[in-house]
PyMOL commands that place a pseudoatom at each C-alpha (Angstrom):
pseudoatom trace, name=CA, resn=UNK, resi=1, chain=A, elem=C, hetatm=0, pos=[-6.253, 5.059, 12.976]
pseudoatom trace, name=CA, resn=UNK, resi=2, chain=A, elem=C, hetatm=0, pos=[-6.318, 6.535, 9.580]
pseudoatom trace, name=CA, resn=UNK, resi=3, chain=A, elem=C, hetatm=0, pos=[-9.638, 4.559, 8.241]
pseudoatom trace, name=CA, resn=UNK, resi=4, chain=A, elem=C, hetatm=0, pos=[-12.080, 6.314, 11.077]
pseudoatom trace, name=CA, resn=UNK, resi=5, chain=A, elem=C, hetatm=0, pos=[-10.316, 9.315, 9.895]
pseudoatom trace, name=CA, resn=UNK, resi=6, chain=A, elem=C, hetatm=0, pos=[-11.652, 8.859, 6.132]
pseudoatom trace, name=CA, resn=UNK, resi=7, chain=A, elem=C, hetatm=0, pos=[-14.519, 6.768, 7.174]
pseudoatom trace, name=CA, resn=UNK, resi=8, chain=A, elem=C, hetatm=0, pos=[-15.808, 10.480, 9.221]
pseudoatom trace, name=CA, resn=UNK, resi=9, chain=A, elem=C, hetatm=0, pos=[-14.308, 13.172, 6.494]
pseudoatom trace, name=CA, resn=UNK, resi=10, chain=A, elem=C, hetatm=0, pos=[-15.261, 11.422, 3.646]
pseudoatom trace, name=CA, resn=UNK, resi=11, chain=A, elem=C, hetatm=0, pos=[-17.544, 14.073, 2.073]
pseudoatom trace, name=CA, resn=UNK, resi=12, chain=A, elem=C, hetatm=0, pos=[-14.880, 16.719, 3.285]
pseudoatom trace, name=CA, resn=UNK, resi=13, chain=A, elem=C, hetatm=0, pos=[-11.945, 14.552, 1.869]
pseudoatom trace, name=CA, resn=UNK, resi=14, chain=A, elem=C, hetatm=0, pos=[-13.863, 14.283, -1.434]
pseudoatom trace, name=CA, resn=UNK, resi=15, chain=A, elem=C, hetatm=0, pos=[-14.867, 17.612, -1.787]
pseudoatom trace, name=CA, resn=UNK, resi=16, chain=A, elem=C, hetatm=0, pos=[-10.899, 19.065, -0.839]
pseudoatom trace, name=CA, resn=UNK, resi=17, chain=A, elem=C, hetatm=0, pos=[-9.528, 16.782, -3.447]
pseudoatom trace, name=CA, resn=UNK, resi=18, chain=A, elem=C, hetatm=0, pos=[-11.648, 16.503, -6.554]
pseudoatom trace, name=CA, resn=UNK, resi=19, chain=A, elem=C, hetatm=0, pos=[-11.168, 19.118, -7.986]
pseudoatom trace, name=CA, resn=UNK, resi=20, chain=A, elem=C, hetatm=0, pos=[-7.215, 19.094, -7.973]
pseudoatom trace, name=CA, resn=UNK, resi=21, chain=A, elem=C, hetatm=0, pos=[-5.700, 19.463, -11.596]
pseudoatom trace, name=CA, resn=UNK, resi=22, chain=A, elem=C, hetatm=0, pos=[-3.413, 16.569, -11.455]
pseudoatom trace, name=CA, resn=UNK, resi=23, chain=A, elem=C, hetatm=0, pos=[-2.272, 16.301, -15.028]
pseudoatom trace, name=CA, resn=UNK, resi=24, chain=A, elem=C, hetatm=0, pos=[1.149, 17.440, -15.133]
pseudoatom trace, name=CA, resn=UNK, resi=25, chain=A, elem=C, hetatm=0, pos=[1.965, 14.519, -12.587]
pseudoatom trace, name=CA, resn=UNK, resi=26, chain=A, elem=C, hetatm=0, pos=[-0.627, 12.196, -14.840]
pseudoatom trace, name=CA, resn=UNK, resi=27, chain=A, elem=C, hetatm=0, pos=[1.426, 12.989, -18.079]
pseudoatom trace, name=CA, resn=UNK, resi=28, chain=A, elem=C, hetatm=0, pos=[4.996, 11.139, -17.303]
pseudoatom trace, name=CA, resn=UNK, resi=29, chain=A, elem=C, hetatm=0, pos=[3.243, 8.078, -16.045]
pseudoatom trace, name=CA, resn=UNK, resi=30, chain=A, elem=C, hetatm=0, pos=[0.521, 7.526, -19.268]
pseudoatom trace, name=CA, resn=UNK, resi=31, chain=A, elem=C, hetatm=0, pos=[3.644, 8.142, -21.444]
pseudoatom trace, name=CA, resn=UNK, resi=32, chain=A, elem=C, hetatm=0, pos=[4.914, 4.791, -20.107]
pseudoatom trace, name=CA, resn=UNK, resi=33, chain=A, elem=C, hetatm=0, pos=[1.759, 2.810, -19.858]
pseudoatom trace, name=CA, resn=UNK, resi=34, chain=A, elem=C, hetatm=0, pos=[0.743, 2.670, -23.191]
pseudoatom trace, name=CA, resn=UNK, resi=35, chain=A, elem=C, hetatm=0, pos=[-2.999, 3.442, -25.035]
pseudoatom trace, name=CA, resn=UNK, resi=36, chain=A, elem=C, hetatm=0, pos=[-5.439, 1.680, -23.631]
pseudoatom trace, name=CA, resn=UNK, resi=37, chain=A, elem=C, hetatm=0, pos=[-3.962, 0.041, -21.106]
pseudoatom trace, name=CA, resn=UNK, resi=38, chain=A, elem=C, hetatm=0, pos=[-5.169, -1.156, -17.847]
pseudoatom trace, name=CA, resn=UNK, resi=39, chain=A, elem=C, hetatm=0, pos=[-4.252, 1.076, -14.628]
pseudoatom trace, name=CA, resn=UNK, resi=40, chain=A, elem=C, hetatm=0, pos=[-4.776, -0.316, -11.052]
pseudoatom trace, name=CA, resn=UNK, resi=41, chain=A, elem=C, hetatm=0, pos=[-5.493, 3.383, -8.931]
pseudoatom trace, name=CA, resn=UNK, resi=42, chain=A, elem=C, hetatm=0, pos=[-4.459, 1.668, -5.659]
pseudoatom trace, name=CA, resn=UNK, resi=43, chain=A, elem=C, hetatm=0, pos=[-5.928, 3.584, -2.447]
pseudoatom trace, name=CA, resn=UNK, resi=44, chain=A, elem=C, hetatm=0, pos=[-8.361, 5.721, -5.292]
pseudoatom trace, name=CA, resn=UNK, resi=45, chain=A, elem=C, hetatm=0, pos=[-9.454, 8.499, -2.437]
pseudoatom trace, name=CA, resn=UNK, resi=46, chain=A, elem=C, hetatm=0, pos=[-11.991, 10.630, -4.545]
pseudoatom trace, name=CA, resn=UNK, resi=47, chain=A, elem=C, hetatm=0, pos=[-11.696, 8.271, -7.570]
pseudoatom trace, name=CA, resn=UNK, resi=48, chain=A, elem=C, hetatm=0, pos=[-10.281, 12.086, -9.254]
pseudoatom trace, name=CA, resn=UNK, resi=49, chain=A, elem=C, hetatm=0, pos=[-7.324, 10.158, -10.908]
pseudoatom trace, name=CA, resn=UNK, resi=50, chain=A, elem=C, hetatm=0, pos=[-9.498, 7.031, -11.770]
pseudoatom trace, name=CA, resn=UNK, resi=51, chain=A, elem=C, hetatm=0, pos=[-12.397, 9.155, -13.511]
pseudoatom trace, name=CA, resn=UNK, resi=52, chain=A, elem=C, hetatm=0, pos=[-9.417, 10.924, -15.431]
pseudoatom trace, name=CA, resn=UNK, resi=53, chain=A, elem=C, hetatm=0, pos=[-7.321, 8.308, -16.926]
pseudoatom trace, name=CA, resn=UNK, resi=54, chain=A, elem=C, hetatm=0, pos=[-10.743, 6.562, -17.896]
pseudoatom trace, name=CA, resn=UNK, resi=55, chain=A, elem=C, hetatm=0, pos=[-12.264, 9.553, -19.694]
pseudoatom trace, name=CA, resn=UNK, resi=56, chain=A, elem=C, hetatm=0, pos=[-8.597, 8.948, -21.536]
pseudoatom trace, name=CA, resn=UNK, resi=57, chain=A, elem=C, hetatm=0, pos=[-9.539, 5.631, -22.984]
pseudoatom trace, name=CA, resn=UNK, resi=58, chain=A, elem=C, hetatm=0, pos=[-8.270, 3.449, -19.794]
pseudoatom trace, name=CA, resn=UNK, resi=59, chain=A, elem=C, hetatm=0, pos=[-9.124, 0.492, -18.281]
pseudoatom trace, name=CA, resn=UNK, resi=60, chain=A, elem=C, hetatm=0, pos=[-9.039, 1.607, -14.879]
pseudoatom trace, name=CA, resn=UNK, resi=61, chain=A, elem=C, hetatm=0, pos=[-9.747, -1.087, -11.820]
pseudoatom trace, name=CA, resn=UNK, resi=62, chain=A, elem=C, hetatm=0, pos=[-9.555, 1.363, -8.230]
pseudoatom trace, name=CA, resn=UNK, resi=63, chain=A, elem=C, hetatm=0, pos=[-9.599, 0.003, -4.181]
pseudoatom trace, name=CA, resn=UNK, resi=64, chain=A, elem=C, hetatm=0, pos=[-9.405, 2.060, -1.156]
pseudoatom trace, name=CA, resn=UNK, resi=65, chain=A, elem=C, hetatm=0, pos=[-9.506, 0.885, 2.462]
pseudoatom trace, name=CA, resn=UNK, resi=66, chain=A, elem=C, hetatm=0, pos=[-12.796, 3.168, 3.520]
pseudoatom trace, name=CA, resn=UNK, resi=67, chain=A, elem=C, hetatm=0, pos=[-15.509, 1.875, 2.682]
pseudoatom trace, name=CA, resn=UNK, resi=68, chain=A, elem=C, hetatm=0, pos=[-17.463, 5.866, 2.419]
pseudoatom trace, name=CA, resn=UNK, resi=69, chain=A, elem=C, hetatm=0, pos=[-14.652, 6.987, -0.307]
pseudoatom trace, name=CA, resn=UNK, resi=70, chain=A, elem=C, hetatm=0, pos=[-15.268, 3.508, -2.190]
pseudoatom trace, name=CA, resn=UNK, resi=71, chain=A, elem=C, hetatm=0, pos=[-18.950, 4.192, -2.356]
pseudoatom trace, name=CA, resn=UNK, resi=72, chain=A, elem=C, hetatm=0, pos=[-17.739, 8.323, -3.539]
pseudoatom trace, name=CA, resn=UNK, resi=73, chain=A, elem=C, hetatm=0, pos=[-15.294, 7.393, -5.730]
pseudoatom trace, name=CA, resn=UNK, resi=74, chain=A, elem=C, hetatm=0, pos=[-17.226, 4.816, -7.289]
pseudoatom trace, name=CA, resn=UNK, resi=75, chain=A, elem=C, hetatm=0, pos=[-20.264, 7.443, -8.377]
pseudoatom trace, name=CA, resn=UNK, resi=76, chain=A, elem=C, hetatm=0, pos=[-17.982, 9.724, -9.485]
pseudoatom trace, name=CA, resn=UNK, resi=77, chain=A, elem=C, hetatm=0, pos=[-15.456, 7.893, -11.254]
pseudoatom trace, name=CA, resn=UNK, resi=78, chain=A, elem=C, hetatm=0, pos=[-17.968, 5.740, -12.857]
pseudoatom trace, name=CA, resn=UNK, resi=79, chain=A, elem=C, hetatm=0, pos=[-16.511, 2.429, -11.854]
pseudoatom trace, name=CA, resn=UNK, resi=80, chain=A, elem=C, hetatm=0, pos=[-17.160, -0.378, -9.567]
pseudoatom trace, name=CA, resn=UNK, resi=81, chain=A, elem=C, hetatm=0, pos=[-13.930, 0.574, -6.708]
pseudoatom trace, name=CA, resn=UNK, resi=82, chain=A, elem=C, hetatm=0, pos=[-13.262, -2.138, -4.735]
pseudoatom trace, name=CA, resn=UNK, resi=83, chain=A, elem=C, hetatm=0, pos=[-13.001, -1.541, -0.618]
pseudoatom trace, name=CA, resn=UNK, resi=84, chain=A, elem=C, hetatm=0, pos=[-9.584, -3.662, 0.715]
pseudoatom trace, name=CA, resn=UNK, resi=85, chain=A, elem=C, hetatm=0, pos=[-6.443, -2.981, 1.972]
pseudoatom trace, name=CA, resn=UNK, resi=86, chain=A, elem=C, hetatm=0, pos=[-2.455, -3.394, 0.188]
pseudoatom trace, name=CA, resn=UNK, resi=87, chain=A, elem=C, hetatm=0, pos=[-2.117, -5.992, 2.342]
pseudoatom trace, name=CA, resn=UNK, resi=88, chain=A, elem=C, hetatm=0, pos=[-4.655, -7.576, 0.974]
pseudoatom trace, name=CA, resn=UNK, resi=89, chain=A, elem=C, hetatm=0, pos=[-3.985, -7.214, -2.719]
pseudoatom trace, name=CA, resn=UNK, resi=90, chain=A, elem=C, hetatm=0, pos=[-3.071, -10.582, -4.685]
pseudoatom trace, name=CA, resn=UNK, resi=91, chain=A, elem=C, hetatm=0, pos=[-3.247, -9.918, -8.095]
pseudoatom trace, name=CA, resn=UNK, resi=92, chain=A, elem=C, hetatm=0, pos=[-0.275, -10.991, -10.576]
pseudoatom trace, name=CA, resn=UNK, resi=93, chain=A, elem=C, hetatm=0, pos=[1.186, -9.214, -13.553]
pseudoatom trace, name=CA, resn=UNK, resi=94, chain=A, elem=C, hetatm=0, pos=[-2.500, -7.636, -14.231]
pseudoatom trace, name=CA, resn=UNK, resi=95, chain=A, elem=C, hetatm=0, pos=[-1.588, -4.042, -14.693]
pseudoatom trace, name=CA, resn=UNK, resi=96, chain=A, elem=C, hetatm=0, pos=[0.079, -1.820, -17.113]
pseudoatom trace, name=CA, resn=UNK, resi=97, chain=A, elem=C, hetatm=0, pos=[0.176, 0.402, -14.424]
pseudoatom trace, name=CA, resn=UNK, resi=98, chain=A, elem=C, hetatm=0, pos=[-0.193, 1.335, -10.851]
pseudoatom trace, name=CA, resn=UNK, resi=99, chain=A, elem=C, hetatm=0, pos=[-0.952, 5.118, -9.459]
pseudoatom trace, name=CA, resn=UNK, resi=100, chain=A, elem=C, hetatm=0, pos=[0.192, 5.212, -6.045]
pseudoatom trace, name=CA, resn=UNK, resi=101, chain=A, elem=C, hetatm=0, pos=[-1.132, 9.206, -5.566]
pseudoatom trace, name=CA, resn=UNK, resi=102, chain=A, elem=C, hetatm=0, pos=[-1.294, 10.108, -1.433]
pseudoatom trace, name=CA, resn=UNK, resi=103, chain=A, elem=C, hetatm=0, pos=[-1.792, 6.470, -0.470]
pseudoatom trace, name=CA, resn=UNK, resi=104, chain=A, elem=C, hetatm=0, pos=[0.991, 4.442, 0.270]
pseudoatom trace, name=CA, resn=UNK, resi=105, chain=A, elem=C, hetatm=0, pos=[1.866, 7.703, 2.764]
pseudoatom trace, name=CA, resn=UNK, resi=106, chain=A, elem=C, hetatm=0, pos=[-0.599, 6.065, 5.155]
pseudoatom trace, name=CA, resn=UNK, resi=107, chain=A, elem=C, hetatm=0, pos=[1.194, 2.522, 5.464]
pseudoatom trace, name=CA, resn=UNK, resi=108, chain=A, elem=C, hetatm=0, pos=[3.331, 2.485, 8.360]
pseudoatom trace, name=CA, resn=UNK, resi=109, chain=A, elem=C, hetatm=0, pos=[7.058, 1.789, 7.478]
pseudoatom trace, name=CA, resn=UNK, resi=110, chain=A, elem=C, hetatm=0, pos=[7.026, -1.652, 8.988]
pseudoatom trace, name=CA, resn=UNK, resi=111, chain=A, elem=C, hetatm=0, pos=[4.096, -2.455, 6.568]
pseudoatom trace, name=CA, resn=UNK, resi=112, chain=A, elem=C, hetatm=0, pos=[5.934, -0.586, 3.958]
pseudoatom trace, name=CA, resn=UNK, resi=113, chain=A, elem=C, hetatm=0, pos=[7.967, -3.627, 1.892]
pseudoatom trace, name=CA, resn=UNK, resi=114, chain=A, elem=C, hetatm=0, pos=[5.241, -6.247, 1.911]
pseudoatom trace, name=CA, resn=UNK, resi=115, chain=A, elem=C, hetatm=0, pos=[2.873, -3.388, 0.262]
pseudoatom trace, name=CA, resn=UNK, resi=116, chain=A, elem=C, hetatm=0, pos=[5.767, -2.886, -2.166]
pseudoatom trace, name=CA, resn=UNK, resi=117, chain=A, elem=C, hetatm=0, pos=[6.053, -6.035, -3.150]
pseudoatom trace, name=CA, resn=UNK, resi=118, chain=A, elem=C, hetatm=0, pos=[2.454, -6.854, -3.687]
pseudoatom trace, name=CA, resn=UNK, resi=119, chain=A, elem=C, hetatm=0, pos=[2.278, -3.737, -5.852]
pseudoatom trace, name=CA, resn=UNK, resi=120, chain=A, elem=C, hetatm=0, pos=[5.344, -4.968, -7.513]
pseudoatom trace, name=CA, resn=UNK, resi=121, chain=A, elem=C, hetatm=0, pos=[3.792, -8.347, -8.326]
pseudoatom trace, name=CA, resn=UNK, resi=122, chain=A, elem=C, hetatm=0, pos=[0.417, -6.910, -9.635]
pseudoatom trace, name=CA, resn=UNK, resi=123, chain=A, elem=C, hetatm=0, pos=[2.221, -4.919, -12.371]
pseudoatom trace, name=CA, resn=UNK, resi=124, chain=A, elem=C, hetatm=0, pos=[3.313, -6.402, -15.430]
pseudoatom trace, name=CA, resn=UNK, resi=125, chain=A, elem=C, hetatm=0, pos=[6.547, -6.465, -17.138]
pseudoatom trace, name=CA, resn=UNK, resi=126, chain=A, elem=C, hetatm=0, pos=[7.113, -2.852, -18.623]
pseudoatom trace, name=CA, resn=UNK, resi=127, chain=A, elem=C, hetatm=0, pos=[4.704, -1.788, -16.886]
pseudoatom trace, name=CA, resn=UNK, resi=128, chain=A, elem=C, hetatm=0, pos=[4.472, 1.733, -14.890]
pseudoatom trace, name=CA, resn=UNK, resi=129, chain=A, elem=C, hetatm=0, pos=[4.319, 2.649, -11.372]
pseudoatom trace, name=CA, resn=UNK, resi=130, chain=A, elem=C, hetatm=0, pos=[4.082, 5.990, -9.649]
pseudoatom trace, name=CA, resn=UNK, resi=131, chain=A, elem=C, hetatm=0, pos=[4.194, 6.843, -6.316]
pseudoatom trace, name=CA, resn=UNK, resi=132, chain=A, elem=C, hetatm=0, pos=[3.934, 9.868, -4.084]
pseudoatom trace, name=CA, resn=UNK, resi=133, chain=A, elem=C, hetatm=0, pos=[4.816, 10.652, -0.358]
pseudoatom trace, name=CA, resn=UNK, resi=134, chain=A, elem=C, hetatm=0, pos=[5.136, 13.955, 1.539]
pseudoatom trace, name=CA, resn=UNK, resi=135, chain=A, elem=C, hetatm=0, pos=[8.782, 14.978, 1.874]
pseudoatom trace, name=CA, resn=UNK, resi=136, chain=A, elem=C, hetatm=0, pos=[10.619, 13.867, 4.817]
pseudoatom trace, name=CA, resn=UNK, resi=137, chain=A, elem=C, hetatm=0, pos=[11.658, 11.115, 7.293]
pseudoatom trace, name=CA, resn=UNK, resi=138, chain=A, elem=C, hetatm=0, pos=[10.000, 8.734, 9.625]
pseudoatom trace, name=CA, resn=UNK, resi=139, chain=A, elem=C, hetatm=0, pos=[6.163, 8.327, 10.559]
pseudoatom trace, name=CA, resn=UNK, resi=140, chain=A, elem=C, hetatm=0, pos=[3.698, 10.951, 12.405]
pseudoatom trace, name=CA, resn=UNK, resi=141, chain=A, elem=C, hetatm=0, pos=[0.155, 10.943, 13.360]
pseudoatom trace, name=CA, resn=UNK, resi=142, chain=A, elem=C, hetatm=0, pos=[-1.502, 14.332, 12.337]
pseudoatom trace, name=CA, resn=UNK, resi=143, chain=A, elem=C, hetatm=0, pos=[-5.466, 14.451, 12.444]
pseudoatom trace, name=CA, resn=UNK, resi=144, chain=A, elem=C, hetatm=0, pos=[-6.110, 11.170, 13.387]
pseudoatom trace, name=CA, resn=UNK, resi=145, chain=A, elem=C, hetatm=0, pos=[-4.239, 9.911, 10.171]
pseudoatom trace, name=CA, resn=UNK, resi=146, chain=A, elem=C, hetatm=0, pos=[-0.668, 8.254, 10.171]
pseudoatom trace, name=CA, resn=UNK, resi=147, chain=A, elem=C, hetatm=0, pos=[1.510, 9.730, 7.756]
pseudoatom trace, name=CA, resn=UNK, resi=148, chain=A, elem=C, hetatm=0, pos=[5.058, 7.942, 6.409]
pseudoatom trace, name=CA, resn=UNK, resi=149, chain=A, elem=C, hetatm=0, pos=[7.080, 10.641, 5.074]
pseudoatom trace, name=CA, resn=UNK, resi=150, chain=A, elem=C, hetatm=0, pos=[9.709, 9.744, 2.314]
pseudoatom trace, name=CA, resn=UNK, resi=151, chain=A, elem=C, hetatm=0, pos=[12.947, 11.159, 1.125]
pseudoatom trace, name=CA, resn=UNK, resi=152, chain=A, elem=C, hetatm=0, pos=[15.101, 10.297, -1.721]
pseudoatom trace, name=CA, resn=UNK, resi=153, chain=A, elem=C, hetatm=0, pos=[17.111, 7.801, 0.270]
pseudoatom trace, name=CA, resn=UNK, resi=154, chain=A, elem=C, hetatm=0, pos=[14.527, 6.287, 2.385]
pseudoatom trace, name=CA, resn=UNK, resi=155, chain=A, elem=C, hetatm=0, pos=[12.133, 5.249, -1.308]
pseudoatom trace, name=CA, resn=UNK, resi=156, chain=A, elem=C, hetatm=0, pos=[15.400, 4.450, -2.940]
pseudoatom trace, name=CA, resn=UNK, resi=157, chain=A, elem=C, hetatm=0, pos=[16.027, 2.123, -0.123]
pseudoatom trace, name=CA, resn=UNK, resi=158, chain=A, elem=C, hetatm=0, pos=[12.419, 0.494, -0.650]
pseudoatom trace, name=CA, resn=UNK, resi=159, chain=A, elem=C, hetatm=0, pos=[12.841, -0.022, -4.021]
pseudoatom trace, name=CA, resn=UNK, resi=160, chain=A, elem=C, hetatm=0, pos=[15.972, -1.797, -3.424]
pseudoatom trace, name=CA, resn=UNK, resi=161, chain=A, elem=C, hetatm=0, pos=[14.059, -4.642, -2.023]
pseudoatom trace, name=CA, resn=UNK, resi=162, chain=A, elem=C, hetatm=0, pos=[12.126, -5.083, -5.347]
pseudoatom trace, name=CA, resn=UNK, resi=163, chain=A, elem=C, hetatm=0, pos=[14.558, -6.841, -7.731]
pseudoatom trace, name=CA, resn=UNK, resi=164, chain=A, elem=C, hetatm=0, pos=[12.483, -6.271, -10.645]
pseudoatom trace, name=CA, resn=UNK, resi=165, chain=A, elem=C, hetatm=0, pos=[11.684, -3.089, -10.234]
pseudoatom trace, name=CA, resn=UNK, resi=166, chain=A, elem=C, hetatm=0, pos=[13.765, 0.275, -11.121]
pseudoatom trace, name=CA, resn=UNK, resi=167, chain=A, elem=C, hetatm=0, pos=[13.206, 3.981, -10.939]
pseudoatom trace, name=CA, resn=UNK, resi=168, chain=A, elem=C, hetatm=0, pos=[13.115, 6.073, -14.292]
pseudoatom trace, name=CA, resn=UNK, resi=169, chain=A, elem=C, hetatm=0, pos=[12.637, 9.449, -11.919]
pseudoatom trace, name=CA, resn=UNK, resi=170, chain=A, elem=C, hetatm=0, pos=[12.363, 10.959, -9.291]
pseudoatom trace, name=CA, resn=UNK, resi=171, chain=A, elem=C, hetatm=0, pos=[11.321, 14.788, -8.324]
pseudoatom trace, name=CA, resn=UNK, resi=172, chain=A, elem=C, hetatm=0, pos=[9.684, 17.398, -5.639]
pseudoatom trace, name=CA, resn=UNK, resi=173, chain=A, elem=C, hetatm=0, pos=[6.531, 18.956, -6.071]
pseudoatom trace, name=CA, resn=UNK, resi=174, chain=A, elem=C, hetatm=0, pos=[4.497, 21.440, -4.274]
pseudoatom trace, name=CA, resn=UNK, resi=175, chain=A, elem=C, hetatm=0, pos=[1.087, 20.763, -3.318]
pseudoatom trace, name=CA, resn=UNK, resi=176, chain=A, elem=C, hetatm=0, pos=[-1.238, 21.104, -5.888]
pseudoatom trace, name=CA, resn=UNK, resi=177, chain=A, elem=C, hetatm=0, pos=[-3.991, 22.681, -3.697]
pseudoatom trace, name=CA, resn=UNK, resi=178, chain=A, elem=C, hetatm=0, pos=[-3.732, 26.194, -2.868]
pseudoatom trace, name=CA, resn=UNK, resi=179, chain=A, elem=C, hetatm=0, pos=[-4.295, 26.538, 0.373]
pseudoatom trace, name=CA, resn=UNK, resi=180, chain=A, elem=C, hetatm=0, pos=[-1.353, 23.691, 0.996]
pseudoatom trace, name=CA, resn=UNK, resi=181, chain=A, elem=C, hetatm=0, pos=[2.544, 24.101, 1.032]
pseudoatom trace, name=CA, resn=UNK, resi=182, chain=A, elem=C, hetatm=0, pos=[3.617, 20.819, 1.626]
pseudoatom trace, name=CA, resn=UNK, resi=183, chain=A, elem=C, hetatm=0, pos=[6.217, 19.408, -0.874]
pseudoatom trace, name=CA, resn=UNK, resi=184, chain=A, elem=C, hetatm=0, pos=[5.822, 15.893, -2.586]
pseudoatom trace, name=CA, resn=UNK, resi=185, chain=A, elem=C, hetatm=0, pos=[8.370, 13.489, -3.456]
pseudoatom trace, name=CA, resn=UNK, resi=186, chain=A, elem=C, hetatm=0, pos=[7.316, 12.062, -6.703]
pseudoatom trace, name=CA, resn=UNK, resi=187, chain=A, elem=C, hetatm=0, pos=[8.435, 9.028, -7.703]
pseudoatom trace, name=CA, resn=UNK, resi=188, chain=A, elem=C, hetatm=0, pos=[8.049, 6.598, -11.326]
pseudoatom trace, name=CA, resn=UNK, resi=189, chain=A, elem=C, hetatm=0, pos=[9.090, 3.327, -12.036]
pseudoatom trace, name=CA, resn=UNK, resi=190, chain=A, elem=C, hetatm=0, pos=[9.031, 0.541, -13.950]
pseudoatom trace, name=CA, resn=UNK, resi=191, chain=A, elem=C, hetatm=0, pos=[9.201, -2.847, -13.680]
pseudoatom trace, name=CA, resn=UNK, resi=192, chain=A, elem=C, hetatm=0, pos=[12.006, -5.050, -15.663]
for i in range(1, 192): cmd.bond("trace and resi %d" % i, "trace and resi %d" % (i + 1))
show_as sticks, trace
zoom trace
């Protein structure tokens, strides 16, 4: 349900997020992975956060599901963004990190753990993860997109799952577009 969603807002999408000054939230996570190293921007949207941490010396590698905000996010970022799924990502200990920014929100909670751990095994040891999800419990449909929201408790209890992975911290955020109020649950890890 969410992919026709993106697949017939893309422009929209692109144009509502692009702009979005992100780099508070991109400041914790670079601290972590290191100069130079090479960040995985799984379910890229835009490709804002990709065109970012490459214009900051990055190796950056970015997928999303739609194949209309590859194709954006590709001209824009100025990288080759791949079009699959977290289901079907099968890469081990490539990245020094992994921005999670809005995406994993749109897995359903069933889906949720074998996502996590394919994630998990993509990143290498040290390596960074962050992760964002709209405050709350349980799964809605809104717009024709589904929506997971996370609390505390209910990531904490994700993580769990993933021995070799640990949370450094964890916060709330308001939305970073004006015209929004929703609050974020922020989340970075590492991996042991």
């Amino acid at each position: 349900m969410t992919i026709p969603f993106y697949q017939q807002n893309a422009e929209d999408f692109f144009n509502a997020t692009v702009g979005v000054d992100m780099a508070s939230l991109y400041a914790p996570f670079l601290e972590r992975v290191g100069p130079q190293g090479k960040i995985l921007d799984a379910g890229c949207g835009s490709g804002r956060d990709s065109k970012a941490f490459k214009a900051l010396g990055y190796d950056v590698e970015a997928f999303d599901a739609t194949p209309e905000m590859v194709a954006l996010a590709s001209e824009y970022a100025g990288i080759a963004a791949r079009q699959f799924t977290f289901a079907e990502l099968d890469e081990r200990e490539r990245y020094d990190g992994i921005w999670c920014c809005a995406s994993l929100l749109h897995v359903a909670v069933a889906e949720l753990p074998d996502a996590m751990q394919r994630l998990a095994a993509a990143l290498k040891h040290r390596g960074a993860w962050y992760v964002s999800f709209k405050y709350g419990s349980g799964e809605r449909e809104k717009d024709g997109r589904h929506f997971t929201d996370l609390n505390e408790k209910a990531l904490e209890a994700l993580v769990s799952q993933l021995p070799d992975i640990e949370v450094v911290a964890m916060w709330q955020t308001q939305d970073k577009r004006p015209e929004r109020s929703e609050t974020w649950l922020n989340a970075l890890m590492r991996k042991r």
